[in-house]
C-alpha positions as CSV (number, residue, x, y, z in Angstrom):
1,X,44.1,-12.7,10.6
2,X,43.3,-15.0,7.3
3,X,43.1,-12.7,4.2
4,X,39.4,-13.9,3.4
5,X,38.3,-12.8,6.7
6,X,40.4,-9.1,6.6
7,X,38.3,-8.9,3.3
8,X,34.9,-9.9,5.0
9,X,34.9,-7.2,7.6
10,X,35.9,-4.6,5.1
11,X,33.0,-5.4,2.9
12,X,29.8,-6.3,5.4
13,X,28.2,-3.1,6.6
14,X,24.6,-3.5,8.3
15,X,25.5,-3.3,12.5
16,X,29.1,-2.3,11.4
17,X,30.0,-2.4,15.3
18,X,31.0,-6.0,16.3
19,X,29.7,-7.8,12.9
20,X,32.8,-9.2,13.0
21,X,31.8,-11.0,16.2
22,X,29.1,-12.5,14.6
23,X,28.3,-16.0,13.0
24,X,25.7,-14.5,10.4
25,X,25.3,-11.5,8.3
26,X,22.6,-10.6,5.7
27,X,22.8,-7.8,4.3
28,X,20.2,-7.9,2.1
29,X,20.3,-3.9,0.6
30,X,23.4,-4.7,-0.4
31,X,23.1,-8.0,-1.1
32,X,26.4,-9.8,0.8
33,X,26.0,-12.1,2.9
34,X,28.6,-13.9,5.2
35,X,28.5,-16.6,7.9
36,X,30.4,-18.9,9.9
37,X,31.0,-20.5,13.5
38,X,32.2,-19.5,17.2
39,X,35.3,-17.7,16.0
40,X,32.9,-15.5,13.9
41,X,32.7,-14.7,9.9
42,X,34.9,-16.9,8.3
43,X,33.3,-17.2,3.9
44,X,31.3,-14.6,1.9
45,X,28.8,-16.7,0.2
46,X,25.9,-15.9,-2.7
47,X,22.5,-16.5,-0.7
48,X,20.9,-18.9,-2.3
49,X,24.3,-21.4,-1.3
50,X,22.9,-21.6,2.4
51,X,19.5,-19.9,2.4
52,X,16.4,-20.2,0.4
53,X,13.4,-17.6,-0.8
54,X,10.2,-19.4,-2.1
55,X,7.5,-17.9,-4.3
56,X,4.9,-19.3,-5.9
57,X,4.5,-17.1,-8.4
58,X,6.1,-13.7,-10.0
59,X,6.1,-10.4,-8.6
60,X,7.5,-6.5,-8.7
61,X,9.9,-4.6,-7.2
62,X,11.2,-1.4,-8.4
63,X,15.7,-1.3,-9.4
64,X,18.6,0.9,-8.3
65,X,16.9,2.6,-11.3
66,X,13.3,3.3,-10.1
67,X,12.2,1.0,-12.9
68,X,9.1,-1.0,-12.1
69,X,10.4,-4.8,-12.7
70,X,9.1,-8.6,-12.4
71,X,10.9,-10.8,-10.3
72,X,10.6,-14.6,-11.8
73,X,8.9,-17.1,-9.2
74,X,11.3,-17.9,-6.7
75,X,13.6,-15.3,-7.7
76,X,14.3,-12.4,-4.4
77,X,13.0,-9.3,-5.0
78,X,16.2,-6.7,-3.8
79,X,13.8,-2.9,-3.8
80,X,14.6,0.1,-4.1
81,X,13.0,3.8,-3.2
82,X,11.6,4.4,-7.0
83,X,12.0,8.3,-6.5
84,X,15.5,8.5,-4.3
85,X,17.2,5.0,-5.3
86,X,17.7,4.1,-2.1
87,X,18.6,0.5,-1.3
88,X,15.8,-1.1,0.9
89,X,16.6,-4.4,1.4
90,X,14.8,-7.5,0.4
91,X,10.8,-7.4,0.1
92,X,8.8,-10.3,1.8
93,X,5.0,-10.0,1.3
94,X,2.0,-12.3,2.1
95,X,0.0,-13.1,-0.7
96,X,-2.6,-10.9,-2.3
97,X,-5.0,-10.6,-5.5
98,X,-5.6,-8.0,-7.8
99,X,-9.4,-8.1,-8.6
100,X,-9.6,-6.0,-11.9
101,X,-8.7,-7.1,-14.9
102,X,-6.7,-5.1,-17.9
103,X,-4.8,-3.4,-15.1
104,X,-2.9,-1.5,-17.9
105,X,-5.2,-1.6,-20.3
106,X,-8.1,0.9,-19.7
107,X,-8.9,1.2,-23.6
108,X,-10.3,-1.7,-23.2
109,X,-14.1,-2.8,-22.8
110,X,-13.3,-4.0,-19.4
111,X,-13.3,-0.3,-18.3
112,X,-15.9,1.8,-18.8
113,X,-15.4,5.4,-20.3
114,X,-18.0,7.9,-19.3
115,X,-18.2,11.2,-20.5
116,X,-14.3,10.4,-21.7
117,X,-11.9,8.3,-24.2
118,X,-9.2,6.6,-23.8
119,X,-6.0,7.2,-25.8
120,X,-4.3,3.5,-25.1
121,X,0.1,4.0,-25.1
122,X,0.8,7.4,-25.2
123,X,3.5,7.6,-22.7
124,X,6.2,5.5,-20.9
125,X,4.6,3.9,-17.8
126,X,6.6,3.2,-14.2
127,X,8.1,0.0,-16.1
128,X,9.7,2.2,-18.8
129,X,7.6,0.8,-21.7
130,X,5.2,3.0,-23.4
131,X,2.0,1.7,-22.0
132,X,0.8,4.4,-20.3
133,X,-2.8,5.8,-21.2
134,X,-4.2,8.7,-21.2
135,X,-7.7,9.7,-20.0
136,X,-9.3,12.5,-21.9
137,X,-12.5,14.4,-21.1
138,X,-15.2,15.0,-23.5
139,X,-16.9,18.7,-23.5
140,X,-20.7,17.7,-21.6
141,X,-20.8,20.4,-19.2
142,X,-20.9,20.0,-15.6
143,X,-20.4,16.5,-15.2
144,X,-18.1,13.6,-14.1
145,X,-15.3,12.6,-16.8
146,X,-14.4,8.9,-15.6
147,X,-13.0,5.5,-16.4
148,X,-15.1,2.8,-14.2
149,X,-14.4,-1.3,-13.5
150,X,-17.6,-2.6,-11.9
151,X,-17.0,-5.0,-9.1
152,X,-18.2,-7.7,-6.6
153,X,-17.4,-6.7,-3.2
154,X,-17.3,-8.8,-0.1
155,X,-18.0,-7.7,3.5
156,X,-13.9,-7.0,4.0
157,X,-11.4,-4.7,3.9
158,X,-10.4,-3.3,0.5
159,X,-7.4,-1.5,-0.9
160,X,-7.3,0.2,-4.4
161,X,-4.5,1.9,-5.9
162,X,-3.2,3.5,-9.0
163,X,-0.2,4.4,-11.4
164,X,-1.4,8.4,-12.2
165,X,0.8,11.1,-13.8
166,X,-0.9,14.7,-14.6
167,X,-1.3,16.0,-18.3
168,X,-3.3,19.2,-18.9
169,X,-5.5,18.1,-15.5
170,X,-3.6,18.1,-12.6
171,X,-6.2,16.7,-10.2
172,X,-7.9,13.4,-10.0
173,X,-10.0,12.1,-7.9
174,X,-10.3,8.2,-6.9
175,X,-13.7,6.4,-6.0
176,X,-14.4,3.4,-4.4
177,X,-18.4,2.4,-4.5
178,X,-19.5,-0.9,-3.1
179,X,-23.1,-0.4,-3.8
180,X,-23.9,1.5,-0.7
181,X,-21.4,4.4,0.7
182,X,-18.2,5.9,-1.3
183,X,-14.9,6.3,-0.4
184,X,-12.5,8.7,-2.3
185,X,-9.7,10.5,-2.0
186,X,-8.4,13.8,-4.3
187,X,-5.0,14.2,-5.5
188,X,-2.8,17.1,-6.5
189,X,-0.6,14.9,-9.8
190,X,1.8,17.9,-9.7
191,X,3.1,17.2,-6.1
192,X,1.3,14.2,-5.0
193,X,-0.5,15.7,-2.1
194,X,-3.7,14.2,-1.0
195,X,-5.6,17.3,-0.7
196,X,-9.0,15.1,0.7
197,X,-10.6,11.9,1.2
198,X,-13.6,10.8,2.1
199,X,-14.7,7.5,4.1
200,X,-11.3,5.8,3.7
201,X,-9.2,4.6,6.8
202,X,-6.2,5.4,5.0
203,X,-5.0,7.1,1.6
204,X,-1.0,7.4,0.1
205,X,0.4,9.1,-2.3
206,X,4.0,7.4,-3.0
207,X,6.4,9.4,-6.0
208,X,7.7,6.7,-8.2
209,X,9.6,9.0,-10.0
210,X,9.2,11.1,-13.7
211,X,6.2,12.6,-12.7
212,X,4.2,9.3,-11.4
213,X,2.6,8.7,-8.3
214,X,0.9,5.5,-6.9
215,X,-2.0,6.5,-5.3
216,X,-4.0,4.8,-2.8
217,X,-7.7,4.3,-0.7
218,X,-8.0,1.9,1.8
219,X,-11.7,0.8,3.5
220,X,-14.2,-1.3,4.6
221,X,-16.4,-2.2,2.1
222,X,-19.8,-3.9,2.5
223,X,-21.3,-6.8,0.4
224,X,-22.4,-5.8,-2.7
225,X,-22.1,-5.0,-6.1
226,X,-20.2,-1.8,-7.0
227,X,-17.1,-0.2,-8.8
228,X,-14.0,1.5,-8.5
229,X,-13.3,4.7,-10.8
230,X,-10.7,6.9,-11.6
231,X,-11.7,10.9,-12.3
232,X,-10.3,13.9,-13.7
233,X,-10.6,17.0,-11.4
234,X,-10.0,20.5,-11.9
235,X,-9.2,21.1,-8.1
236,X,-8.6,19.1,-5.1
237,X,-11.4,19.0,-3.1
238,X,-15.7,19.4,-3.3
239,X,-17.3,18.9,-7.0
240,X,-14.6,19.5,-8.7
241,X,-14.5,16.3,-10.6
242,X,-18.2,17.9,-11.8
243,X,-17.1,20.3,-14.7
244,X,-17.6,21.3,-18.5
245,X,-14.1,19.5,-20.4
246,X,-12.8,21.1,-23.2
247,X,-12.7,17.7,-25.4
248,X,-8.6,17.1,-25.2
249,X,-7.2,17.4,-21.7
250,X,-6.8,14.7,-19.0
251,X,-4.3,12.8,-17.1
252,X,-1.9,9.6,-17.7
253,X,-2.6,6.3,-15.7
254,X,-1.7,3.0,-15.4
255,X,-1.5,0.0,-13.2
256,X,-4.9,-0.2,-11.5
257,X,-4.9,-2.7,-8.1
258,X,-7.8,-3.8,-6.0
259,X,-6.8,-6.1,-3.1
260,X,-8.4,-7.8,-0.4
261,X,-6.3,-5.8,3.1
262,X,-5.9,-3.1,4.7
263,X,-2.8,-1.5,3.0
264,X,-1.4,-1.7,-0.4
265,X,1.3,-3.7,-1.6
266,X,3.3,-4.1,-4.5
267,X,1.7,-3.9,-8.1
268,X,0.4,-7.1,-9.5
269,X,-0.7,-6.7,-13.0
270,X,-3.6,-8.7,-14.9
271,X,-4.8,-9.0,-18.5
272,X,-8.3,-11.3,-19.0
273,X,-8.2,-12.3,-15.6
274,X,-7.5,-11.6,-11.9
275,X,-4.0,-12.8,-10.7
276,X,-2.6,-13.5,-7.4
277,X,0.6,-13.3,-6.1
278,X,2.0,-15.7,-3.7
279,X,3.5,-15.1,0.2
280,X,7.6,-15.2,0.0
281,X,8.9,-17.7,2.5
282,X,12.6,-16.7,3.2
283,X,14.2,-19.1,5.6
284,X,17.3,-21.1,6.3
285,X,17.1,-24.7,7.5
286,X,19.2,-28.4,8.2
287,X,22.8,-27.8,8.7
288,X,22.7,-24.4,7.0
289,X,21.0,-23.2,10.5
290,X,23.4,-25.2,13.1
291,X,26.0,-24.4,11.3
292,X,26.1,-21.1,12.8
293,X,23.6,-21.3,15.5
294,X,24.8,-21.7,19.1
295,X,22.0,-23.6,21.2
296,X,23.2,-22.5,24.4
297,X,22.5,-18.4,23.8
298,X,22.6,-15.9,21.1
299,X,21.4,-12.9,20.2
300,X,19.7,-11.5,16.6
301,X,19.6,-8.4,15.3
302,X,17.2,-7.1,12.4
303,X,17.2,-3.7,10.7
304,X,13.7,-4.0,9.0
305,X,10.7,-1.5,8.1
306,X,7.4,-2.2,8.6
307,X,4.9,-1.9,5.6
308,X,1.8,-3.9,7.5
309,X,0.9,-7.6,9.0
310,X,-1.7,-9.8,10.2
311,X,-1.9,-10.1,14.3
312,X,0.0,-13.2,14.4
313,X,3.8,-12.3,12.2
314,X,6.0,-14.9,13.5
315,X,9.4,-13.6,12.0
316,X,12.6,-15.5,13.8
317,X,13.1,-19.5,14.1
318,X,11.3,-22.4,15.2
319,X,11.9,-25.9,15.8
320,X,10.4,-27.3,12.1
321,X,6.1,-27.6,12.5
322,X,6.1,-27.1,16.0
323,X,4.6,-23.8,17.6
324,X,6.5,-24.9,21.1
325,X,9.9,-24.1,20.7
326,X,10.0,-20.5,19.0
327,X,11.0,-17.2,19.2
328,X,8.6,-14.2,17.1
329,X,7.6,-11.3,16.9
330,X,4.1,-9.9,15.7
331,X,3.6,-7.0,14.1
332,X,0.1,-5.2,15.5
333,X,-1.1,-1.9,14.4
334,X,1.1,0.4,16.3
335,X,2.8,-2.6,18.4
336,X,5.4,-5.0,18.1
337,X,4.8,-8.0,20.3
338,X,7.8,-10.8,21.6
339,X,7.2,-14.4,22.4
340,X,9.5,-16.5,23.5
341,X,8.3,-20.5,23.7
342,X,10.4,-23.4,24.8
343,X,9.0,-26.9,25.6
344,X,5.4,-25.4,25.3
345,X,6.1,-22.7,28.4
346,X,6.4,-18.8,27.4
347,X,8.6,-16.2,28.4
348,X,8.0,-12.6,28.2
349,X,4.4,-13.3,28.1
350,X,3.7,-11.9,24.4
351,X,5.3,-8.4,25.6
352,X,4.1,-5.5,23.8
353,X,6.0,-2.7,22.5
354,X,5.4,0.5,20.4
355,X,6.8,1.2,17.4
356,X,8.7,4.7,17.4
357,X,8.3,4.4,13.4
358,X,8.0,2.1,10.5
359,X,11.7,1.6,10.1
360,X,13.1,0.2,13.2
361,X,15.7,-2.0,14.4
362,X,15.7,-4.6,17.2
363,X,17.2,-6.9,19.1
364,X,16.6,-10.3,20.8
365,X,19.2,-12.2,23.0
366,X,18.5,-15.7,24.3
367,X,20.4,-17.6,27.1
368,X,19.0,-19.5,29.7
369,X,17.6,-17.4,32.9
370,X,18.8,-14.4,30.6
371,X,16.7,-13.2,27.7
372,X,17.0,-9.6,26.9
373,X,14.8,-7.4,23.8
374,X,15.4,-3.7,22.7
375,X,13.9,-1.6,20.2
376,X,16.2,1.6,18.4
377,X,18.7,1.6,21.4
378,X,15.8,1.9,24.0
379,X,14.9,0.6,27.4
380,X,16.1,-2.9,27.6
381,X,13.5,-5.6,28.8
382,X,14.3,-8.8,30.3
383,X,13.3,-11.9,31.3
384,X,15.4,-14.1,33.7
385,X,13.3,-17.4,34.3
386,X,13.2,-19.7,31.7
387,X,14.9,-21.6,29.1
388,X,15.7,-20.9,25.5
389,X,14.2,-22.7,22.7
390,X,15.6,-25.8,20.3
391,X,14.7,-24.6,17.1
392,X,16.0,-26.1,13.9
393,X,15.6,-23.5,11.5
394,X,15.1,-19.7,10.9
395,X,12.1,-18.1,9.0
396,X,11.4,-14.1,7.7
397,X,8.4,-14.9,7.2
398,X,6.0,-17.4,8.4
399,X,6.1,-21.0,10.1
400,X,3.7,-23.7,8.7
401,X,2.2,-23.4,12.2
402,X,1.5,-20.1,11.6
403,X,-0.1,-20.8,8.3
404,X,-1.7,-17.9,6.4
405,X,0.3,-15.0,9.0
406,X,3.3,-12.9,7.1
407,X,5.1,-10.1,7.7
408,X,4.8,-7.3,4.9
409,X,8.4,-5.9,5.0
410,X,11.7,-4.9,3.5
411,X,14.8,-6.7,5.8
412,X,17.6,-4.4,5.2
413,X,19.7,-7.1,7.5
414,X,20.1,-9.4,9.9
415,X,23.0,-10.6,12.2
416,X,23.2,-13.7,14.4
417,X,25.9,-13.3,17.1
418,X,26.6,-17.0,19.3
419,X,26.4,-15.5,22.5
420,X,24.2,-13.6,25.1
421,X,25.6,-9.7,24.0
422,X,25.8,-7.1,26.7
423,X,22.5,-5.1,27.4
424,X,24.9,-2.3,26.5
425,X,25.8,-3.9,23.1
426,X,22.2,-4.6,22.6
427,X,21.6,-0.8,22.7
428,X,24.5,0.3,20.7
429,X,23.7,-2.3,17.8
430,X,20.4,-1.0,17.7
431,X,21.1,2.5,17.7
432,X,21.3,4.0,14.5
């Protein structure tokens, strides 16, 4: 055994058991990343040398630190669990705009204070610069103490979200109005708990760590002219954002996002304007792809989570523009779907599986007559009619066929073996 090779297998991790048989290896939480031919890993080689990630513009991630960074345009974004520090691979997101402007800024005239001031940079926000603000009540009795954005809505699902940490209040409550119903939800800013909502399809409450939380509502807005607001509250649930304030207490906040979709995704600040953030396209192509993919049967592995998608996700390879000759998956609510197409024919008929959680792991294996896909170490299914597609490159994200479909995910790895594993491997690689 070469020396480079003795150190490769020492220093992959991801599907430790028979990565050395493989051809590719991303490991993308620990960012190391190998590859090579039939014989197996053979170089340890920075990313970027044989693979590319494209995006159009900036956007955040959060350090081995919990801070709250910005990622320059094109540059990977490598996350982290703000709260634990937990290496979660690398973050791949379709593109989405904030609607408000002075996301951080709610001193100014953009927002509207009722009943309340705003004390702008008080403490230091998720980013670690002091740009945190603080809402303060005044003393009007038995009434709402609020900072309000007014806002257009379209017929379409909404998410709206928040940086909030607790001062002398501990509750808060967030509102959603689109000019016709409300959607809320109340939060307990000393332990993050959503203690009720109101007319949302979904509300989070995610600790970012020193005392933050992002807090979220998601829901179906109708057209019309309304606002989003952020409350103090003395309790969690009824009118309890209706009270007398004693003219000094309040809560911290920062980082206000409204988004077009269904779930939230990472922070995307704005000043005078409304900002978007581009999709990430992470994908390897020309001879970086053949040179370690075997056209006559393989089999992928991906350790990935699942933070939301449109119906269509295609996540593997396909042959350049062509929807024909492809292998994806599609992420669906509660389902993962499987397509295999070659020449235009399909093989396991879009086959729908269910998720046993966010974070999963699966696996796909591709020889003619011989296709095999398992999920966590589960019941293997199979398809033995057909042929394999020709593809010529491999995307984590979307195809230009598949224009406007992403997956919203962190890939903690992936591993390309040349050859059709054993249904037996296939379980044991994706057992964790």
């Amino acid at each position: 055994m070469n020396m480079l090779l003795r150190r490769n297998r020492s220093v992959l991790s991801g599907q430790a058991q028979g990565v050395r048989d493989a051809s590719l290896h991303l490991d993308f939480a620990r960012q190391k990343y190998a590859k090579g031919g039939s014989a197996g890993l053979n170089e340890v080689l920075p990313f970027a040398d044989f693979g590319t990630d494209t995006r159009a513009s900036t956007a955040t991630y959060y350090d081995a630190n919990g801070t709250l960074q910005t990622a320059a345009v094109d540059a990977p974004r490598f996350d982290h669990d703000p709260a634990t520090g937990e290496r979660l691979g690398i973050l791949l997101e379709e593109q989405r705009t904030n609607l408000l402007t002075y996301s951080e800024q709610f001193d100014n005239a953009a927002w509207t204070k009722s009943l309340s001031t705003v004390t702008a940079n008080t403490i230091t926000s998720p980013d670690r610069t002091t740009t945190a603000d603080k809402l303060v009540e005044d003393t009007t009795a038995s009434d709402v103490h609020v900072a309000v954005q007014d806002v257009t809505f379209s017929a379409a699902d909404y998410t709206f979200s928040a940086y909030l940490k607790s001062a002398e209040r501990t509750f808060t409550r967030l509102v959603a109005f689109d000019g016709t119903s409300a959607f809320s939800c109340y939060v307990n800013l000393s332990t993050g708990e959503i203690t009720g909502a109101s007319g949302v399809s979904n509300s989070t409450s995610d600790d970012v760590g020193d005392g933050w939380y992002r807090v979220s509502i998601s829901f179906s807005a109708a057209a019309g002219s309304g606002n989003i607001a952020i409350r103090t509250a003395t309790g969690g649930t009824g009118s309890s954002d209706s009270y007398t304030g004693d003219g000094t207490s309040g809560i911290y906040l920062w980082g206000a996002d409204l988004e077009p979709g269904s779930f939230p995704t990472s922070y995307i600040k704005t000043e005078a304007s409304q900002v978007t953030r581009s999709a990430d396209n992470l994908s390897i192509t020309g001879t970086n792809f053949s040179d370690f993919y075997n056209q006559s049967e393989g089999t992928f592995v991906m350790d990935l989570d699942y933070l939301g998608a449109t119906v269509a996700t295609p996540v593997l390879f396909s042959a350049g523009t062509s929807f024909n000759d492809a292998v994806y998956i599609s992420l669906s609510g509660s389902n993962l779907l499987l397509s295999v197409r070659s020449g235009g024919a399909s093989y396991f008929g879009g086959a729908s599986f269910a998720l046993p959680s966010s974070q999963f792991r699966f696996a796909i294996a591709l020889k003619d007559d011989d296709m095999a896909f398992v999920i966590d170490g589960g019941t293997i299914s199979t398809d033995t009619s057909g042929t394999i597609p020709t593809p010529t490159n491999l995307s984590l994200t979307g195809a230009s066929w598949a224009a406007g479909n992403y997956i919203n995910t962190h890939i903690k790895s992936l591993t390309y073996y040349p050859r059709r594993l054993t249904n037996a491997k296939l379980q044991s690689l994706t057992t964790a």
